[in-house]
PAPAFI-620229 format. One record per atom (N, C-alpha, C): residue in one letter; x, y, z. Coordinates in pm, whole numbers, plus 50000, padded with zeros to 5 digits. Last residue first. Layout:
AXYZ
...
# end
This chain:
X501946472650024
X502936468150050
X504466471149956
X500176502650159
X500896494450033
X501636488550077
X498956506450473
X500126510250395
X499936499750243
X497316498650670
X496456503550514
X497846509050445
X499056486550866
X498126496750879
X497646505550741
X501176468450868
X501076477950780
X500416489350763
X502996446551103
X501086456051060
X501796469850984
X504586417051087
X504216427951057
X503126435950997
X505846388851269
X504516397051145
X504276410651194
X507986364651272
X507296379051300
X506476382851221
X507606333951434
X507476343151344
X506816354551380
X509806303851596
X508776317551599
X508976322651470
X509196271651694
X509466280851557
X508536292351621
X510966242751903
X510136255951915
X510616266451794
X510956213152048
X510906218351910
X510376232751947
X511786189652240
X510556196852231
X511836205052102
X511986149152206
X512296163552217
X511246170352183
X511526120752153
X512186127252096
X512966141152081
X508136128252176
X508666114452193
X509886121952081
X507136161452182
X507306149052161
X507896136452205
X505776195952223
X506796184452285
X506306173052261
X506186226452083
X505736215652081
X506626205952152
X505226264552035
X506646252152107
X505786235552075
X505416287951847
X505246274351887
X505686264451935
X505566325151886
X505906314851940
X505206301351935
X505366355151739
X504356339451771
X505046330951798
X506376392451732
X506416375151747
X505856365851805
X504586421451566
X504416406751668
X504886391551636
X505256450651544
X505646434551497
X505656431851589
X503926480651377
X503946473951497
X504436458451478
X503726493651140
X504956492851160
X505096484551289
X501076513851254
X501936510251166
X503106505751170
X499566501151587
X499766510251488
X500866503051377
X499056480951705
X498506492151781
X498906501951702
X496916445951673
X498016454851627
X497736468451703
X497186412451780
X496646424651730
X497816434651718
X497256376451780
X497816388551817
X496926396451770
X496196350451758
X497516351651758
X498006368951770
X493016328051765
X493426343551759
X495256345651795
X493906298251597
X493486305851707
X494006317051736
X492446270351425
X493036282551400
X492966291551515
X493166241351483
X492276250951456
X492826261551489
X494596221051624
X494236221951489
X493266228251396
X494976224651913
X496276224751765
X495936222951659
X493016232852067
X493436237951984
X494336238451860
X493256213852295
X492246211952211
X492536224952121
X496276226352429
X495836212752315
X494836205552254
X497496250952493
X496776250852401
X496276234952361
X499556264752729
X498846251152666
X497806249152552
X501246296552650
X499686289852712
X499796274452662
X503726315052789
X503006304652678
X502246293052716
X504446343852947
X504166326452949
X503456317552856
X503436367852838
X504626368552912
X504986352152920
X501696380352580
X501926372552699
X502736367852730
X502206395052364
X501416400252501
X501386393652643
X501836372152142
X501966386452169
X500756396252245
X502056341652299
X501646351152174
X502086364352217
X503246304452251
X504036321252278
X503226335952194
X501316275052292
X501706288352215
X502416304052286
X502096247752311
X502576258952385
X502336268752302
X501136213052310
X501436222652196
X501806235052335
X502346178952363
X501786190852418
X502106204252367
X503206156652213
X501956155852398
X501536164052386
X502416141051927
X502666153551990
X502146156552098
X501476119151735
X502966121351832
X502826131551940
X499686129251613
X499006123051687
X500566115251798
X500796149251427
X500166152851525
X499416145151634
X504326145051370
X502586141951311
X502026145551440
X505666177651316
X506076161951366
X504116162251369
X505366195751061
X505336191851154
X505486178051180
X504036200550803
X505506209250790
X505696199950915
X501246193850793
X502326192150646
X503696194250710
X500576207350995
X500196193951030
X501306187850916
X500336239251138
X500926232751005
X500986214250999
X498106254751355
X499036243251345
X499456237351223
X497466287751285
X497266275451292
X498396269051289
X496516320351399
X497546311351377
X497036296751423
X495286349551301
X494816337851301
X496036327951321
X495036384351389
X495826374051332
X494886364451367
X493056417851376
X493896400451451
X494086393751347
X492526448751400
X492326437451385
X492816432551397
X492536476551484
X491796466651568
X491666446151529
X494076491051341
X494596487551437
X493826481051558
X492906480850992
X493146488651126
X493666480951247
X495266466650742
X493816473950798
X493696481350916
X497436441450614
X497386460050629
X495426460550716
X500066422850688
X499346427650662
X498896441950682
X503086401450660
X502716415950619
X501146415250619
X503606378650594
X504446383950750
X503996395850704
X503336366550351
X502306367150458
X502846365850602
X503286397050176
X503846386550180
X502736385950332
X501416415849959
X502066417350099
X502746399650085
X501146412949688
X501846430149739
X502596420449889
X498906394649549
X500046399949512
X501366409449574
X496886409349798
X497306398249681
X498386402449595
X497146425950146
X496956429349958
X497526417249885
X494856409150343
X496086413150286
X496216416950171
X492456423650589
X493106416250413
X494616416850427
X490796415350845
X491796416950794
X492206414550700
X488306400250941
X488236416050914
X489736421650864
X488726372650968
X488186377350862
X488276389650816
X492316371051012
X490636371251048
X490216376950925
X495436364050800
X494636374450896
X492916366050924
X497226337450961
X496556343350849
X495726353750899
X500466318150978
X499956327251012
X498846336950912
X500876283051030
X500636291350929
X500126303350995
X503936263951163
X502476271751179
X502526280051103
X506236235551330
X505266247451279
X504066249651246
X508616217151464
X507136227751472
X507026237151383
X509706180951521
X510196200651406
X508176208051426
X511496169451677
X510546169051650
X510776182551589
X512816129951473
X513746151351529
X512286155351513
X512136098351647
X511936107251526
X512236126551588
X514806074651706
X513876085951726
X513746092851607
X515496047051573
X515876055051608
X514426069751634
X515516012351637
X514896026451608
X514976037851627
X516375979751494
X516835993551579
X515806004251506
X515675946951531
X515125959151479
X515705968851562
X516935916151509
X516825924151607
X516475941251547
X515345881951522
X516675888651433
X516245904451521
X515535843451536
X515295857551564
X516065868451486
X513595816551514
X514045824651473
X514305839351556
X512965782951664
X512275796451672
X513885806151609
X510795753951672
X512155762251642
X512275773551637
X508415744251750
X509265742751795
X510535750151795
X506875749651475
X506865734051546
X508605735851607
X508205781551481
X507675773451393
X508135754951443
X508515811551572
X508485800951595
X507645793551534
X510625841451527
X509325832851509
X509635821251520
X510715880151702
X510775858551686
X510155858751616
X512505905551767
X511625897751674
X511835881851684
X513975930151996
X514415917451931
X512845910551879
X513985963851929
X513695958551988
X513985938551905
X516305993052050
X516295982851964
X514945970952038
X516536031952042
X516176015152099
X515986003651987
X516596066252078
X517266052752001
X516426037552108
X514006078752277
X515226079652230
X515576065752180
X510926083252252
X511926093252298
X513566091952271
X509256069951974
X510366064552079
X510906076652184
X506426054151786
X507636070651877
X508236068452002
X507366026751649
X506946027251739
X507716042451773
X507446004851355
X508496014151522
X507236020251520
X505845974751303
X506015986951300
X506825993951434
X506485948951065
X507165950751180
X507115967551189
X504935929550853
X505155939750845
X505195945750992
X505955898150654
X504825904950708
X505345922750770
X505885873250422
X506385882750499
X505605888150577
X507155835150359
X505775845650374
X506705861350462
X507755806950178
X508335818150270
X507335830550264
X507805784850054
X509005781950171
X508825794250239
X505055774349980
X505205781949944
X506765779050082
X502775748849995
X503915749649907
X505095758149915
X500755768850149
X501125754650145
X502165757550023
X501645798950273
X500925787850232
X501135776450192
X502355807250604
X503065809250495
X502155798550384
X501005831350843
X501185820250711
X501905813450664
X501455848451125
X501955847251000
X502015834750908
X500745862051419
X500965851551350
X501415851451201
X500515885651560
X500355874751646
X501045864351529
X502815908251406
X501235903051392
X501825892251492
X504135934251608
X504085925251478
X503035920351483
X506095965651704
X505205954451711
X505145946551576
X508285982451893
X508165975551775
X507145961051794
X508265992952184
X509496001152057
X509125995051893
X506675983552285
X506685998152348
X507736004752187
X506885954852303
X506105962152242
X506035976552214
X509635937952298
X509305953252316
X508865956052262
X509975916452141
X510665918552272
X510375927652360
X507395903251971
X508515913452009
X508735912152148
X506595873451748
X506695885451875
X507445893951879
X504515848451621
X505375860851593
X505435864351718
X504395815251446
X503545825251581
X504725837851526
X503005804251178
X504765804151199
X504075818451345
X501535779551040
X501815790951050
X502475792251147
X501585764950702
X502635763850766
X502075782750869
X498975751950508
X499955762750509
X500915759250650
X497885735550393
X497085744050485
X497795752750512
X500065710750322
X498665718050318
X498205719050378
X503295724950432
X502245714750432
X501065717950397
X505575747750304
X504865742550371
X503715731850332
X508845737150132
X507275739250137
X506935736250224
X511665738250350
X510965732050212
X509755743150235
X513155752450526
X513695742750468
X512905740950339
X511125785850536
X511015772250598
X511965765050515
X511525819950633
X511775809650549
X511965800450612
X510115846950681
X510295840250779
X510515827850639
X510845885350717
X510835871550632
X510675856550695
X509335915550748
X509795904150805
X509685895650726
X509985950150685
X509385941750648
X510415928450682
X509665978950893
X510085972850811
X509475955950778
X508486016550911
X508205999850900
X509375992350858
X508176044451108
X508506036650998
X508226023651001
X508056053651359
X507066055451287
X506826049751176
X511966059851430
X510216058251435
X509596060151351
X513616043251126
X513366055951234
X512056056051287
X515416018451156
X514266026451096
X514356036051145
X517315987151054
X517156001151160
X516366010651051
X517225964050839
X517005965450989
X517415972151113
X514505971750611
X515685973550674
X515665968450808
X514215940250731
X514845951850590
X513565961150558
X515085906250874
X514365922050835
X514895932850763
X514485874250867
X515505887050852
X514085894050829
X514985842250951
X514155851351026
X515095869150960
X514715806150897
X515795822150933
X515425830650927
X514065785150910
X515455780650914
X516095795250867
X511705759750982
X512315772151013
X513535774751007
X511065726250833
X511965737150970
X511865747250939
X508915704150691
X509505719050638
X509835720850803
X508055678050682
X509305682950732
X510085693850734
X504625669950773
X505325682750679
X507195677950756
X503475638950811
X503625651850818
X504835661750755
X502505617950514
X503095621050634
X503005635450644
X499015606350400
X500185615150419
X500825621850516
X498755574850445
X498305586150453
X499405594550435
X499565548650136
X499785552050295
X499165562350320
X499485528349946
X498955542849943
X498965544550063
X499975503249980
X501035510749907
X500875523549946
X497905481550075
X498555493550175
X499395502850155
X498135467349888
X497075471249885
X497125483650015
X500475452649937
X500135459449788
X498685472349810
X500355439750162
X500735447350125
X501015457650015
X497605424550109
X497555433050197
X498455441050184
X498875405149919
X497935415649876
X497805425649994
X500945398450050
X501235403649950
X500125412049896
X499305378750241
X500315386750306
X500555397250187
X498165360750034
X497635370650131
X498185382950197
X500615346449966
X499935356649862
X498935365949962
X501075334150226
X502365341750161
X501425347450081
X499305313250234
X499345327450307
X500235338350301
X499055302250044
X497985308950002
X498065321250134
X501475285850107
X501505299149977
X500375305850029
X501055277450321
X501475285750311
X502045295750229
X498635255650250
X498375265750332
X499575276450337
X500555242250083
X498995249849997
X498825260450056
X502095230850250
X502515237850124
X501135247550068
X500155214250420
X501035224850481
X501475232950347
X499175200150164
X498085207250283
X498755218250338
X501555182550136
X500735194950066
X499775198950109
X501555171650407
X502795179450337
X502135186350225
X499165155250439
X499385165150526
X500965176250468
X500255134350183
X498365145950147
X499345158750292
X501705114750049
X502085128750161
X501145141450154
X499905085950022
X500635103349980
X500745107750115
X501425050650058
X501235062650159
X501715076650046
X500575020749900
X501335032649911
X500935044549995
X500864988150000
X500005000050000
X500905012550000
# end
């Protein structure tokens, strides 16, 4: 009687058919999910990097590669809000290695630097912004009231003419001046008064600046102003013509 070896192909059958199993599962697992991003942070500049108050400069933040989809966002800060701010955060979009954004000074009273991050899964960049103060500069337009002309063409406008009852007008020059939302505290010096008044619901409206007591009479106007940076002070003379020609 002959004996098959039936249990030896039984074992053979069973372990191809589990060897091909094994193969489809892995074939069939080819398509994996997608890994996470390996884009780093890898450097942080500014440009310029010294300003003068009030100015801007512009931040770079570059990753190794592309960011991941959805973008890559990268936190922000300063060292010193008081001298230079930034956005909480910053983008960069998917693909893209590099996004900017926009670092403002800040009115300073004097020079300062402030230091910039960013941090990205962990790593963090820096680079360091100087600011220098802004020079504060004053001035002011001098114009007659209504009841006062000047001759067109003739007088210049340190010259007018009419009677010796009428007034000046002096305004705050906002064009010529440190900006006005810098500025603690205006002072006007007028003619007649020995101490120069506070004026600061006034700096931007026009306010009586002198009179006259005869021909040839000159009144100096004093503006002082004080800033982040220093105080600043422009006088001008003006001269009454008293119905003279110019």
């Amino acid at each position: 009687m002959t004996i098959r070896p039936v249990g030896a192909r039984r074992l053979l059958t069973a372990a191809l058919l589990a060897a091909a199993a094994a193969t489809f599962v892995y074939c069939g697992s080819s398509t994996s999910p997608t890994q996470p991003s390996t884009a780093t942070l890898v450097s942080l500049s500014l440009t310029p990097s010294s300003v003068a108050a009030g100015n801007t400069s512009q931040g770079t933040v570059t990753l190794s590669t592309g960011a991941p989809a959805g973008g890559a966002t990268v936190a922000l800060s300063s060292s010193k809000a008081s001298v230079a701010t930034v956005p909480t955060t910053i983008v960069i979009p998917q693909g893209s290695a590099s996004a900017t954004f926009t670092v403002t000074a800040l009115s300073i009273a004097s020079a300062d630097s402030a230091t910039i991050s960013a941090t990205y899964l962990g790593a963090t960049q820096t680079a360091t912004l100087s600011v220098g103060a802004v020079a504060v500069h004053a001035d002011f337009v001098v114009t007659p009231d209504a009841d006062t002309t000047v001759s067109a063409g003739q007088c210049s406008a340190s010259q007018v003419t009419g009677t010796a009852t009428q007034k000046l007008l002096c305004t705050f020059d906002a064009s010529a001046s440190t900006p006005s939302g810098a500025i603690t505290e205006y002072r006007w010096g007028l003619p007649g008064t020995t101490v120069a008044q506070p004026s600061p619901l006034l700096k931007d409206q026009p306010i009586p600046c002198g009179g006259f007591s005869g021909a040839g009479t000159q009144k100096d106007i004093t503006l002082t102003i004080t800033a982040p940076g220093g105080t600043n002070s422009v006088t001008k003379s003006v001269t009454f013509l008293k119905g003279s020609p110019c």
